[in-house]
C-alpha positions in Angstrom: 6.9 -1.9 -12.7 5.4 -0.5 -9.2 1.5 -0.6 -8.7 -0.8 2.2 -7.4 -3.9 1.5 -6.2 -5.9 5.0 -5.4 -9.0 3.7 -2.9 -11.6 6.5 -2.4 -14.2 6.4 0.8 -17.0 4.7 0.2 -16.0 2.0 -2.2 -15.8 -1.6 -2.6 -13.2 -3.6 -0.6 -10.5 -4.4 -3.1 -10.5 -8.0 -3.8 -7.7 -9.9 -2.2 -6.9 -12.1 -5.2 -6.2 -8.7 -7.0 -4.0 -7.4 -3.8 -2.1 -10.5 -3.8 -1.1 -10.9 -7.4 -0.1 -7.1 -7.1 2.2 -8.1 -3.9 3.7 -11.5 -5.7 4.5 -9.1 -8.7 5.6 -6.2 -6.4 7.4 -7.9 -3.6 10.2 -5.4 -2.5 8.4 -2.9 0.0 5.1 -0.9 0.2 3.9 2.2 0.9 0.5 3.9 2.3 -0.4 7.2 2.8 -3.8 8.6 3.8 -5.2 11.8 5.8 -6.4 11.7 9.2 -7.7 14.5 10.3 -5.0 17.6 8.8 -1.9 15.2 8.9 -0.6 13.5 6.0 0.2 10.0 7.9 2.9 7.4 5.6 3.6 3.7 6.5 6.6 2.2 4.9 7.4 -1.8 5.3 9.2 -4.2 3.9 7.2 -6.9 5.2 4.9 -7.6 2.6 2.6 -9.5 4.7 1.7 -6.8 6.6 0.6 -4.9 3.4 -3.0 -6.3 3.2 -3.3 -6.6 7.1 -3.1 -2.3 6.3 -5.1 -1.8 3.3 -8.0 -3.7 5.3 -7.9 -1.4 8.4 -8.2 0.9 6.3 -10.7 0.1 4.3 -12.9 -1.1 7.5 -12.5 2.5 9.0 -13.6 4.0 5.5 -10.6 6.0 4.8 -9.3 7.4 1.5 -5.8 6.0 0.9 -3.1 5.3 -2.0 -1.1 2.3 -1.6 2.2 1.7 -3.6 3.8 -1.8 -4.0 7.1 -1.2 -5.3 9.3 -3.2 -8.1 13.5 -2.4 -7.4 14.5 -0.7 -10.4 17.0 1.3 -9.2 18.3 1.8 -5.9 18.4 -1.1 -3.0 15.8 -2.6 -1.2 15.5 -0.9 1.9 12.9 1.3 3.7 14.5 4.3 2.8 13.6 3.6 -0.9 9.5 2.5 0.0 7.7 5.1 -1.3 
């Protein structure tokens, strides 16, 4: 099953034990989304170690964000399916 994590401004940091249990689990692509400014702005990788590299930029600059690890149920694993 995927994982969603919403992170709202002005919280804690999510611990990096808990990001990196969710990634082991989750392994095939990720997903961020957040607003900056009026734009809707999506990241897609299948390079999981770039997924915490992400979630900490954004967390240092404050910013509201949902991040999706994603477990291939259906479909292949490719970009195109990161969501």
């Amino acid at each position: 099953m995927c994982c969603i994590i919403h992170r709202k401004k002005d919280t804690k940091e999510i611990p990096t034990s808990n990001l990196e249990k969710i990634i082991k689990i989750n392994s095939d692509g990720w997903g961020i989304s957040y607003m900056k400014g009026k734009e809707l702005v999506v990241i897609k990788s299948l390079d999981m170690g770039d997924a915490i590299k992400q979630v900490r930029e954004l967390e240092d600059a404050n910013t509201e964000f949902l991040f999706h690890a994603r477990y291939t149920t259906h479909g292949d694993n490719t970009l195109a399916n990161c969501h």
